[in-house]
C-alpha positions in Angstrom: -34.1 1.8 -18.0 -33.6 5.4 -17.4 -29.9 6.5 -16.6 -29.1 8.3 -13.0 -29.8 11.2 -12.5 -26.0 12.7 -12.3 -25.1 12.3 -15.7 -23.2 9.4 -15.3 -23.9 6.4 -18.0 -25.8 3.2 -16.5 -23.3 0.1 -15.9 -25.5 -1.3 -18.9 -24.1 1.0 -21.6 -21.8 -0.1 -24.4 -20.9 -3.5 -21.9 -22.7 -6.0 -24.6 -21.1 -4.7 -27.3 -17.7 -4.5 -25.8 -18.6 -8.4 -24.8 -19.0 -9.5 -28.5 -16.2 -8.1 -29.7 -13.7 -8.9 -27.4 -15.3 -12.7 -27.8 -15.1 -11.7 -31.6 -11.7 -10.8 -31.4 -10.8 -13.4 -29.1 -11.6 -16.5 -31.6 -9.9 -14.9 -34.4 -7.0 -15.3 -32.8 -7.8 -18.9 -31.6 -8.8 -19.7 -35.3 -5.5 -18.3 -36.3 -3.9 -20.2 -33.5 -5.0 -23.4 -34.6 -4.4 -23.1 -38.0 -0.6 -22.9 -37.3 1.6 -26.6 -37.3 1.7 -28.1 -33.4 5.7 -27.2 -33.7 4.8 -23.3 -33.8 2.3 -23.6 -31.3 4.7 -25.3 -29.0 7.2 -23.0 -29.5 4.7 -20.0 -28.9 2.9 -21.6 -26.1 5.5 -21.7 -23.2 7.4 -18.0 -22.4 10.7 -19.1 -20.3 11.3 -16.8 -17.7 14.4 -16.6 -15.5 13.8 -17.2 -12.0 16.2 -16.1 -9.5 18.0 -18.6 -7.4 16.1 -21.7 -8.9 17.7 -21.6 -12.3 20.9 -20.8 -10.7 21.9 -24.8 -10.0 20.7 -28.0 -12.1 18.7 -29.6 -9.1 18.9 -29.1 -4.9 17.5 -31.7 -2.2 16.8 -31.7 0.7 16.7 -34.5 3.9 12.8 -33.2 5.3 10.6 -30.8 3.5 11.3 -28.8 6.6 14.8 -28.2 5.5 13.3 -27.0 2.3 10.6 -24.6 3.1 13.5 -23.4 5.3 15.7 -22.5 2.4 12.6 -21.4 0.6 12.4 -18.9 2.8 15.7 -17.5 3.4 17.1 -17.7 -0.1 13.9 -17.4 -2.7 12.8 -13.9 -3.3 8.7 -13.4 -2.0 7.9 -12.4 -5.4 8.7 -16.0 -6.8 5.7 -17.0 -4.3 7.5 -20.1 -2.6 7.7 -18.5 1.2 5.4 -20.0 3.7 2.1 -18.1 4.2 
């Protein structure tokens, strides 16, 4: 395969290679993963992240699911992806 004329490399070049050793790199760290006990793993494996307005109370409910996609959207920011579409 010849590359364009304008000098620009074909989509081909370098994309195998950058392939392998992402997958390369990739199951190293699976291998090292797995070689660590299942109570390091756990703690590793969930990241807790504060949401706004949900982790502000220990539970909510609601009478309909109408009332609750109605607080959804008045009180959860759109970021936290719970508005109605």
């Amino acid at each position: 395969m010849q590359p364009p004329s304008d000098d620009r490399p074909s989509l081909d070049t370098g994309r195998a290679g950058h392939f392998v050793a992402a997958s390369r790199e990739w199951l190293e760290e699976f291998e090292a993963a797995a070689r660590r006990p299942l109570r390091v793993r756990f703690r590793y494996a969930f990241i807790r992240t504060y949401k706004p307005v949900l982790d502000d109370a220990p539970y909510r409910s609601f009478e309909t699911t109408e009332e609750y996609r109605r607080w959804c959207n008045e009180a959860l920011p759109a970021w936290l992806g719970y508005a109605s579409v």
